[in-house]
C-alpha positions in Angstrom: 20.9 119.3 69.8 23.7 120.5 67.2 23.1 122.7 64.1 21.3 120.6 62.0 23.4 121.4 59.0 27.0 119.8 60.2 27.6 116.3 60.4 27.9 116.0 64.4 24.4 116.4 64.5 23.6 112.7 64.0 20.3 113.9 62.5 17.9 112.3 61.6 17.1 112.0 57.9 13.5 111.7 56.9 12.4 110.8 54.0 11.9 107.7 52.7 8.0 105.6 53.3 7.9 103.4 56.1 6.2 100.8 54.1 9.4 101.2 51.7 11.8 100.4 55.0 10.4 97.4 55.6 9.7 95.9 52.3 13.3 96.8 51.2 15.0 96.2 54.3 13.1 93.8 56.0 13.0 95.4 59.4 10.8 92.1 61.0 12.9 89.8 62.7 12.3 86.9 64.7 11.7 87.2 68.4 14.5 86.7 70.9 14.5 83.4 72.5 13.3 83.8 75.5 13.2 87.5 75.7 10.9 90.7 75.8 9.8 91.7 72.7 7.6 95.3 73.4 7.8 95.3 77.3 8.7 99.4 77.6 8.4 98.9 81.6 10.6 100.8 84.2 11.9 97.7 85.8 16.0 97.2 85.7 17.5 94.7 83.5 18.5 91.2 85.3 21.6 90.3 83.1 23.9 92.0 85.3 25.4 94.2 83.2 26.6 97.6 84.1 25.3 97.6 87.5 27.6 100.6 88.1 28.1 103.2 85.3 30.6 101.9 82.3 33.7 103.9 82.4 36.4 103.5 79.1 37.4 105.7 75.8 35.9 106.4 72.9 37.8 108.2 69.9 35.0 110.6 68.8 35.9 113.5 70.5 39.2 114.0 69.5 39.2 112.2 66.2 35.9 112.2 64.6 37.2 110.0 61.4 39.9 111.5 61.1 43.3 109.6 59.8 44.4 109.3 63.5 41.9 106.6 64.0 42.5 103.0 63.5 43.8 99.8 65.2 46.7 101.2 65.8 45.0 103.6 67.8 42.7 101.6 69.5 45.5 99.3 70.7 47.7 102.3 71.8 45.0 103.3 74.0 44.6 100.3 75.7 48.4 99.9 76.2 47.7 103.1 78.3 45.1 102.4 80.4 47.2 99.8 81.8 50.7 102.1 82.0 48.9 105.0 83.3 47.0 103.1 85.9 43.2 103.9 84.3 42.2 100.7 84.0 43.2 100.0 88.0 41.3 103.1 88.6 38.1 101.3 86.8 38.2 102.1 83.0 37.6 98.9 81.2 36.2 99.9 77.6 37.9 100.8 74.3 35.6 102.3 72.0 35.1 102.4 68.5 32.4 105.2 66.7 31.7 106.1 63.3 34.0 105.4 60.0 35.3 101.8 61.3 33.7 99.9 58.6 33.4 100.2 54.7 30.2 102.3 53.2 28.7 99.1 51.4 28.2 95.6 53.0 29.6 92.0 51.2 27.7 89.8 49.0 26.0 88.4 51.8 25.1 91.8 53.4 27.4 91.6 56.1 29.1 94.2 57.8 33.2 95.0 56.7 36.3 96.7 58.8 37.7 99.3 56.5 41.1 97.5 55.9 43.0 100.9 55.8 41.8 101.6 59.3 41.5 97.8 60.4 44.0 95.6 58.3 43.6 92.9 61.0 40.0 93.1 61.1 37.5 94.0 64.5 38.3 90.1 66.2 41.8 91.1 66.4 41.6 93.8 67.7 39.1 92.9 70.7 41.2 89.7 71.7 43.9 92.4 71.8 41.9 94.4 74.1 40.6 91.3 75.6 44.5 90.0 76.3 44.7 93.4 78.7 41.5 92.3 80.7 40.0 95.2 78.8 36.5 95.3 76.9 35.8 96.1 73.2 32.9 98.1 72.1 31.9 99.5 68.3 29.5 101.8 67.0 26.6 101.4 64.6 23.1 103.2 64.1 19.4 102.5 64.1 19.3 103.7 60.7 19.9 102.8 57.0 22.6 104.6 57.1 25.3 106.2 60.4 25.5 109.7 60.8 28.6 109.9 58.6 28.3 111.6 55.3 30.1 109.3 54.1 27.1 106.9 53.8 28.1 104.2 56.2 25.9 100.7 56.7 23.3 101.5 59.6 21.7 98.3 61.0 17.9 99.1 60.8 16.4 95.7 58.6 19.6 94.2 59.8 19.7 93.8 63.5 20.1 90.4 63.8 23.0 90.0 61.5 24.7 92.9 63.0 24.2 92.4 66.3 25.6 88.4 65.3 28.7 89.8 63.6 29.6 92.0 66.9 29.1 88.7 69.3 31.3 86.8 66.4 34.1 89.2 67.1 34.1 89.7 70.6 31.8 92.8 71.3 31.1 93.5 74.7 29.4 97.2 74.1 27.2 98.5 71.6 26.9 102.3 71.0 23.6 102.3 68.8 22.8 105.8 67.2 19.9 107.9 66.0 20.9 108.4 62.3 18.9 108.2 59.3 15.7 106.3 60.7 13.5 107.0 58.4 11.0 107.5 60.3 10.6 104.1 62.1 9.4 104.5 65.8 12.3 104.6 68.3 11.0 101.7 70.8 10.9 99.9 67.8 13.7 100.4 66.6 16.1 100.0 69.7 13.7 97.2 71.3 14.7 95.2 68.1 18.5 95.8 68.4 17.9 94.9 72.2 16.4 91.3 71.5 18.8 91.2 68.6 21.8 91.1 71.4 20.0 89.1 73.7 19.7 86.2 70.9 23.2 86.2 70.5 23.8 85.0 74.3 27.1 87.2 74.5 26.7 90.3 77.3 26.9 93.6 75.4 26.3 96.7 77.2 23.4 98.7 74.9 23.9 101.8 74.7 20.7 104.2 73.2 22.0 106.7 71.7 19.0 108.6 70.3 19.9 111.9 72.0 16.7 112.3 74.3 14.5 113.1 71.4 11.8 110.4 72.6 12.3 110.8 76.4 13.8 107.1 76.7 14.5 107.7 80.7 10.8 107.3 80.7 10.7 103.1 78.9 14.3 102.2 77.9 15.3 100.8 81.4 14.3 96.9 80.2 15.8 98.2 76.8 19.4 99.4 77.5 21.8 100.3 80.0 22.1 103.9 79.3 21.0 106.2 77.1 21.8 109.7 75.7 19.5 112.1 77.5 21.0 115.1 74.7 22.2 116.0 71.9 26.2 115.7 71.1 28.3 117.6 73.4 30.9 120.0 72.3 34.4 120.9 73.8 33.5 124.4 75.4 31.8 125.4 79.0 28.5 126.4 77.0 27.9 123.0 75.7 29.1 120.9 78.7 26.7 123.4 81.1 23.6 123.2 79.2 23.8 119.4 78.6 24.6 119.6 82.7 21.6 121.6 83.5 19.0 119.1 81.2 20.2 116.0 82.6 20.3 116.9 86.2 16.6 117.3 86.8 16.8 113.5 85.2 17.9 112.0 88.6 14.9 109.8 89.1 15.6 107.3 86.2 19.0 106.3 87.3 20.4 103.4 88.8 22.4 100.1 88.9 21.9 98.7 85.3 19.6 101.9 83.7 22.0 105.1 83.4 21.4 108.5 81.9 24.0 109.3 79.5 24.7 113.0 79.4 27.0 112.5 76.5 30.6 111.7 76.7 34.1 113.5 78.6 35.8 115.8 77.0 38.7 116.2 79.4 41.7 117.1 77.6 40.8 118.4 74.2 41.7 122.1 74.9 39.0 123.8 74.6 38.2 124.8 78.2 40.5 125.3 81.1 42.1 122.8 83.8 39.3 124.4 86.1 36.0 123.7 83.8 37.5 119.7 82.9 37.3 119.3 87.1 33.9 120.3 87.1 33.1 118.5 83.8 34.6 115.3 85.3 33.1 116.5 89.2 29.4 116.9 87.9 29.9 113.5 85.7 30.8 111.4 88.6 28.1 113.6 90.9 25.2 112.2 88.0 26.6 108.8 88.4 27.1 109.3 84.2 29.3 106.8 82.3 32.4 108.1 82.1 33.8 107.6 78.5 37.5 109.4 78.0 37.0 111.7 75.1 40.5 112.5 74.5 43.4 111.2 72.7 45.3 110.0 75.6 48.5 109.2 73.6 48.9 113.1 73.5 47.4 113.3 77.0 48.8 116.4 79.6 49.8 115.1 82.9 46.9 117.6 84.4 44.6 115.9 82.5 45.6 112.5 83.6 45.1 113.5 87.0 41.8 114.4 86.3 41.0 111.6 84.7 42.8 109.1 87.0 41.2 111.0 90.2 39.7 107.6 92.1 38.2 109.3 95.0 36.6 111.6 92.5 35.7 107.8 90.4 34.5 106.4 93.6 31.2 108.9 93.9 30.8 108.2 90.4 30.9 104.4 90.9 29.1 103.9 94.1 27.3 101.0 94.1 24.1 102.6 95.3 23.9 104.0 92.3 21.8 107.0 93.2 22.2 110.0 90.7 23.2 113.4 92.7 19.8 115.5 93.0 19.8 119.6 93.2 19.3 121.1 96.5 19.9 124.6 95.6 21.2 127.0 92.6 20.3 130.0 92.8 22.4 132.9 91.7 24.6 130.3 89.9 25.6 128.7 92.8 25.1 124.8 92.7 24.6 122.9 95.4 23.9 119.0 94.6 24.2 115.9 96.9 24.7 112.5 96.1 23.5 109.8 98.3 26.1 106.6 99.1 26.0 103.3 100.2 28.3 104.3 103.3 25.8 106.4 104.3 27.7 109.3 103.6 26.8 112.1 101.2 29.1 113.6 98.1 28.6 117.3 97.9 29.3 119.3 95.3 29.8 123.1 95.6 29.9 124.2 91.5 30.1 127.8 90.7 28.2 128.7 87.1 29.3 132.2 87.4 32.3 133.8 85.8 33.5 135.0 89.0 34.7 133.5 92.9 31.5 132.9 95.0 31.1 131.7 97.9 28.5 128.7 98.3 27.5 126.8 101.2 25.0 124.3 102.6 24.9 122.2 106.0 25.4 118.5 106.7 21.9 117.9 107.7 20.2 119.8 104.5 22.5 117.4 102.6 21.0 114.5 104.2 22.9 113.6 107.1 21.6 113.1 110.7 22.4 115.1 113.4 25.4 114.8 115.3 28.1 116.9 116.7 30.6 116.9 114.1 31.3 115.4 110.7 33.8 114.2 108.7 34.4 116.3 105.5 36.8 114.8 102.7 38.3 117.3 99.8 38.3 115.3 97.1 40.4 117.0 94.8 42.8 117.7 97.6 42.5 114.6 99.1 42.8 116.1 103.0 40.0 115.5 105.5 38.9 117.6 108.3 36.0 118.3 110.9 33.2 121.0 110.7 30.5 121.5 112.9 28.1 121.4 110.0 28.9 123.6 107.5 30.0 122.3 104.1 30.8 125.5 102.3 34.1 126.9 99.9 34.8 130.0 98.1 34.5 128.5 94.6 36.4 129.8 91.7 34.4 130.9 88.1 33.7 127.8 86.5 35.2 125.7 89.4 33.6 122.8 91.7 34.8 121.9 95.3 33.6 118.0 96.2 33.4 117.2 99.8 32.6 113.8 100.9 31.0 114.3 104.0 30.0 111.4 106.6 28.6 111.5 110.8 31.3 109.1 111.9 33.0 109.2 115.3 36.3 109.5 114.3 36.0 113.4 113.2 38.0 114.2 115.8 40.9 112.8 114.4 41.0 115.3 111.6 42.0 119.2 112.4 39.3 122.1 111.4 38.0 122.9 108.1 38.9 126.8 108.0 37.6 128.6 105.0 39.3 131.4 103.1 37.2 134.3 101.7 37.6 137.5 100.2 35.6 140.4 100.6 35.8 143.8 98.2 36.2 144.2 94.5 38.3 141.6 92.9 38.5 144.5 89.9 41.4 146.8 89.7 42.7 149.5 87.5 46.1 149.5 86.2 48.4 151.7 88.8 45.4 152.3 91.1 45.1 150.8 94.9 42.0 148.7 95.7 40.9 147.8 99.5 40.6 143.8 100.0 39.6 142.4 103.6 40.7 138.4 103.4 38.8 136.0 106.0 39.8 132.6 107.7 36.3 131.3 109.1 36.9 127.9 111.7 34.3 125.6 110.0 35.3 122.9 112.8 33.8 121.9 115.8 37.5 121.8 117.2 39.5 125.5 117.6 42.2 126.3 115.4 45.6 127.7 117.1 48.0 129.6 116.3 45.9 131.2 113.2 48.0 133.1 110.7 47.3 134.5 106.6 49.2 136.1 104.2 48.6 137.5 100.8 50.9 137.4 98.2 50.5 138.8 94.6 52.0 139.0 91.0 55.5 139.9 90.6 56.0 143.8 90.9 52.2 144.3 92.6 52.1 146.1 96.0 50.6 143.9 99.0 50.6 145.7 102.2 48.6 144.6 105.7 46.6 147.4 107.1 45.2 144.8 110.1 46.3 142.1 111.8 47.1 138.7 109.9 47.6 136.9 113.2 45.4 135.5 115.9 46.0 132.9 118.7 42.9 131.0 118.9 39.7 130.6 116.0 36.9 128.8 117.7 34.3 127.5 115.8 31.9 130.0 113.8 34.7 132.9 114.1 37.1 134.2 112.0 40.0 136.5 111.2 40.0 139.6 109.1 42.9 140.9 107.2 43.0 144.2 105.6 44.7 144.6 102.5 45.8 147.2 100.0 46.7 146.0 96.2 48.2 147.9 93.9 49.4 146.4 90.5 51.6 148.6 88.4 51.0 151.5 86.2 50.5 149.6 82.3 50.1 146.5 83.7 48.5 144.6 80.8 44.6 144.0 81.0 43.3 140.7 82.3 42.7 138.5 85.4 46.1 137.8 87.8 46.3 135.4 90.8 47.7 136.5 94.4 47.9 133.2 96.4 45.9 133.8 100.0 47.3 130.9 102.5 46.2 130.2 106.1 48.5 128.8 108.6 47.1 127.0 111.7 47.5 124.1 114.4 45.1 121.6 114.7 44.1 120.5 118.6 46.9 117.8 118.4 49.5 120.1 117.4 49.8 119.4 114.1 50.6 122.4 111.8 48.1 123.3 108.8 47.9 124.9 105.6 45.3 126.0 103.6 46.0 127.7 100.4 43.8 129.2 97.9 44.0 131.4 94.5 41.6 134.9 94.7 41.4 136.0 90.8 41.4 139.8 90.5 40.9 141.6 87.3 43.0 144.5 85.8 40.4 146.3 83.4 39.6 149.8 82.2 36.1 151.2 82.7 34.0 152.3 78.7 35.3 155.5 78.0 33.0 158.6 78.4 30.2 158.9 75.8 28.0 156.2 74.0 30.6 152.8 72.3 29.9 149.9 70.8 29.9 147.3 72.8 31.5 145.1 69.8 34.5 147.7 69.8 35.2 147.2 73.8 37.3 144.5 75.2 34.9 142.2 77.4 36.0 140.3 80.6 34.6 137.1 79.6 32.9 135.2 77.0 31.0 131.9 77.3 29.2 130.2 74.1 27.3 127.3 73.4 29.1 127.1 69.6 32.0 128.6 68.9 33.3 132.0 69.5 31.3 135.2 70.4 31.9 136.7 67.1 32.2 140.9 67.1 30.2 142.7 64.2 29.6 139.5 61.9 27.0 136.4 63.5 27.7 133.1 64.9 29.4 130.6 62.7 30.2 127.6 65.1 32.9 127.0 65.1 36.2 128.8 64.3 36.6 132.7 64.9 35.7 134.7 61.9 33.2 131.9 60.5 30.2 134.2 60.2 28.2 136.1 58.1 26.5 139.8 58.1 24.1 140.4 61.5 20.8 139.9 59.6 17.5 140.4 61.8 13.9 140.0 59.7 15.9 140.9 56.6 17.7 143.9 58.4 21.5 143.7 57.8 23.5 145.7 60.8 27.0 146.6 60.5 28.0 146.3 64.2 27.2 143.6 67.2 27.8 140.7 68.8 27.3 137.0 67.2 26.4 134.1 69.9 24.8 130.6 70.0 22.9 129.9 73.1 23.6 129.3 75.9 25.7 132.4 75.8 27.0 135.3 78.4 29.3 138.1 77.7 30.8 140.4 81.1 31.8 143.0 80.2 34.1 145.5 83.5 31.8 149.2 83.3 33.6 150.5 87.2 30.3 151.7 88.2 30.5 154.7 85.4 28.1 153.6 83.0 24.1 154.4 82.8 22.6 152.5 79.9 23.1 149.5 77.1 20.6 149.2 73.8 20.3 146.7 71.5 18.5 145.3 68.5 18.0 141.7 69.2 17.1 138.6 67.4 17.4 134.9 66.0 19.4 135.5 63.0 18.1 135.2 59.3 20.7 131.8 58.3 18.9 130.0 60.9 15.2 128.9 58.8 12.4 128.6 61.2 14.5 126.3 63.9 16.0 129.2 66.5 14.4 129.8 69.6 16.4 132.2 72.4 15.7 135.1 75.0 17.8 138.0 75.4 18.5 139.0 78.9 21.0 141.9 80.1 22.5 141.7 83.7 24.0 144.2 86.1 25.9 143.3 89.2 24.5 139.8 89.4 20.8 141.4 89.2 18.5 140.9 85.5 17.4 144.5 84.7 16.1 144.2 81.3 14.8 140.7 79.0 12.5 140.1 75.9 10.8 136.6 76.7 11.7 134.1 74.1 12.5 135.1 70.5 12.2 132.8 67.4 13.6 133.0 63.6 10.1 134.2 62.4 10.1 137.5 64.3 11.9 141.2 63.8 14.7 142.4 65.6 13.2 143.4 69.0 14.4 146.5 71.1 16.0 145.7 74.3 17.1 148.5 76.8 19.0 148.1 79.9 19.3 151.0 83.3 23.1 149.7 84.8 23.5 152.8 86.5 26.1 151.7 89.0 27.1 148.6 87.9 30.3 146.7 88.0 30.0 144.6 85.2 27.1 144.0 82.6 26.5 140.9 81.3 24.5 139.9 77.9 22.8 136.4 78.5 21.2 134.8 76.0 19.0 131.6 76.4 17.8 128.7 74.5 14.2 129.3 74.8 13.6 126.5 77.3 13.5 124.0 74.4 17.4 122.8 74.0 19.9 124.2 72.0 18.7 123.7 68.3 20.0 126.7 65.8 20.0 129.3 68.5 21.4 131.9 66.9 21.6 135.3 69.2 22.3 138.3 67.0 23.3 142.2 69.6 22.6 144.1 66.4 24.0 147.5 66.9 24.5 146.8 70.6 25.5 150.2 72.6 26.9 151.1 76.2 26.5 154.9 77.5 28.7 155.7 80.0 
């Protein structure tokens, strides 16, 4: 869940007697004709709706409430989704959250469209949605009041008259939020909104937004049609990976009607690469999550429309089976999680956690598949299909998810061999200094590849020279070709990571020729220099935070850099170290010349009582040193790390197995010997 002190927390606010709700509010309502009234059982819903996962836009993401939203907006957006070719590719609803309507309801308590945002009112703007063969949907909570500070209606004590306002104009999807409950059970709260709907007779897709504080994957599948397994997510790799990792092992309580809701996309905002919005969008689709464009598409970057427009990506998503991908393996970082489908076939994605290439593979049959000579595998984000003999594997890029659709069907020989292009060495190099790379092309298909050849080619001004054969005239299955390489960038070439291009040439059994290209990421760093540094003082490879930027010498702020206060441990204030917000991992490149890292470590001081992390220090890939979890109550704890010999150290920090809540991770005085 957020920090409880900003406004995207959607907290809830406790405070006021329940007796006092409904006296003043009067919270009882009549039953729904003819529907459930307490019935908290797992069975789907019969009306139909969302029998695959609802896919559309809403504006909070990129606009919160700001200025920028309003009909004009809303109507923009659905202009688009017909001229870019979304709504083809399935998205059908336009979204309204927080700040559409005024703070204080009419004389006769109903609900009113600010007229600055909504001159033409909410009708007109659903029958213009409507005219596109689109759907409207609006936002309210199960509260007094939203989770706006600016004090907007909530519908608890007036579900009925809500819920018959939204019908009145049109509604066909009700995001229903967590704010200011006072208190009030959540069954009983969002069963009453549910029968509330179902009096009105209109279909509205219910959504439960009550960020998986009362486990509703375990009763709300005759409630709603999805519903928030998290708190909000944020635009950065920390926040999208930890609300990843808690709804995964959620796979069980999805299906046709009944979704998880792991939050909503947030493709396109900027605040992680081209390479972390595909696997955002890939591990979405692999959950079978509703997939709700986050973005402001009327400022929209081509790469992010094809991400968002991918349909064969969209079609795993929307399989009508409806079966949530399940984990089959992740160790080291390196995902591997399988989707059943209703063609029989399996999706497979290969997702890479670490901040470096890995390689991660799995096998047809481990997926699921029967046994069979040869199989079908389909890139997705490619868009090519091949054979393999079995193996479903890819050298992933950090951050990055290959997604293979793989299917026994007898036609695999019409598609040439899956080859598969590795890289073995150090992908670190030192400015005006020669490193030793060996490239592979490995025949993943049951058929041979001819006529095999790779180059390598890097950076303007870098050195590539062959020091083995590039060339070979037949791969069968299972073998591969080895290249030797020397790289050498230029003396002063700047610090950071630099692509060479590695591309394999080949002919498939027919005759066809092949190409298979791929990016291998090297890094041009410096080692520590000699003696003990602060690690606050050194530049670091790579910096991944739940909120906001690692901050150097000052603690975690959330949001922009520079927003934090003195490192403050049990009342100890420390001039130096590292500021983070779990989950959180900083690499830093030591070339195998350093021998120890110390820290103080702690949940800092301007966090209360609500913090809960554990500090962990990696070398190499391997944990060598980790203090169990931490909370705001205790003292700074010494940590102390032996990474004699390591490549690269990396400071993890954790959220204490209980969600991200105020996780504050202070490196006071954090040191590297070397």
């Amino acid at each position: 869940m957020r920090h409880p002190h900003t406004r995207t927390t959607r907290r809830r606010v406790v405070g006021a007697l329940i007796a006092a709700v409904l006296g003043t509010t009067g919270l009882a309502a009549p039953a729904a004709a003819g529907g459930a009234t307490g019935s908290t059982g797992s069975a789907a819903p019969t009306d139909g709706l969302a029998l695959t996962p609802p896919m559309g836009f809403n504006n909070w993401n990129s606009t919160h409430c700001g200025a920028d939203f309003d009909e004009t907006m809303v109507e923009g957006i659905a202009d688009l989704f017909v001229a870019k070719g979304l709504k083809d590719a399935g998205y059908r609803y336009v979204n309204l959250d927080d700040c559409w309507a005024l703070p204080s309801r009419d004389a006769d308590g109903k609900l009113v469209p600010d007229p600055a945002r909504f001159p033409h009112g909410i009708k007109a703007v659903a029958d213009y949605v409507h005219a596109k063969g689109l759907k409207l949907g609006i936002y309210t909570s199960a509260g007094t009041k939203t989770c706006n500070d600016a004090g907007f209606p909530g519908a608890l004590g007036h579900e009925y008259s809500d819920a018959r306002q939204f019908a009145d104009w049109g509604v066909d999807y009700l995001k229903y939020d967590n704010c200011n409950n006072q208190g009030v059970d959540a069954k009983q709260r969002y069963l009453t909104m549910r029968d509330a709907l179902r009096a009105t007779g209109r279909p509205i897709v219910y959504s439960i937004c009550e960020w998986g504080e009362n486990k509703p994957w375990e009763w709300a599948s005759d409630v709603g049609q999805l519903w928030r397994t998290t708190g909000d997510i944020s635009d950065s790799w920390g926040s999208m990976l930890s609300i990843l990792k808690q709804n995964l092992p959620l796979a069980p309580y999805a299906g046709p009607g009944h979704w998880n809701d792991p939050d909503m996309l947030e493709v396109g905002n900027g605040g992680m690469t081209d390479t972390e919005y595909r696997t955002h969008f890939t591990m979405w689709s692999m959950m079978a999550a509703p997939l709700l464009i986050g973005t402001d598409l009327r400022k929209a970057s081509p790469a992010t429309f094809d991400i968002l427009d991918n349909k064969e990506v969209i079609a795993v998503d929307q399989d009508p089976l409806g079966k949530q991908g399940t984990v089959l393996s992740s160790a080291g970082g390196r995902w591997v999680v399988t989707k059943e489908l209703t063609d029989g076939g399996r999706a497979v994605a290969l997702f890479n956690e670490s901040g470096s290439p890995q390689r991660i593979a799995t096998t047809a049959t481990a997926a699921g598949l029967p046994q069979a000579p040869a199989y079908t595998l389909r890139d997705l984000w490619r868009h090519k299909s091949y054979n393999t003999a079995g193996t479903v594997s890819a050298v992933v890029p950090a951050h990055g998810t290959v997604l293979f659709r793989v299917a026994a069907d007898r036609h695999w020989a019409a598609h040439p061999p899956a080859v598969e292009l590795g890289l073995d060495g150090s992908r670190f190099i030192e400015p005006g200094r020669t490193a030793a790379l060996t490239t592979s092309v490995t025949d993943l298909g049951r058929t041979t590849a001819r006529k095999v050849s790779v180059a390598l080619t890097g950076p303007q001004g870098w050195t590539v020279t062959r020091t083995s054969p590039s060339r070979t005239p037949a791969l069968p299955t299972g073998l591969a070709l080895r290249t030797g390489w020397r790289v050498t960038p230029p003396p002063g070439t700047l610090k950071g990571s630099y692509d060479l291009a590695l591309t394999a040439r080949y002919r498939s059994p027919s005759g066809a020729r092949e190409e298979s290209t791929t990016t291998v990421t090297t890094t041009v760093a410096d080692p520590p220099p000699a003696g003990t540094s602060y690690l606050s003082d050194l530049p670091w490879l790579s910096a991944d935070n739940g909120w906001g930027p690692v901050e150097r010498d000052t603690s975690n702020g959330e949001t922009a850099a520079g927003d934090g206060h003195p490192i403050t441990i049990g009342g100890v204030v420390y001039a130096k170290g590292l500021g983070t917000h779990a989950p959180s991992q900083v690499d830093y490149y030591t070339g195998k010349a350093c021998g120890k890292v110390t820290a103080d470590v702690g949940v800092d001081d301007e966090e209360g009582a609500a913090g809960s992390v554990s500090f962990e220090i990696w070398a190499d890939g391997t944990k060598v040193a980790s203090t169990g979890v931490l909370t705001t109550d205790m003292a700074a704890r010494p940590l102390t790390a032996d990474v004699t010999g390591a490549e690269v150290v990396s400071l993890v920090v954790t959220d204490g197995g209980n969600g991200v809540t105020s996780d504050h991770g202070d490196w006071a005085d954090a040191r590297i010997t070397c």
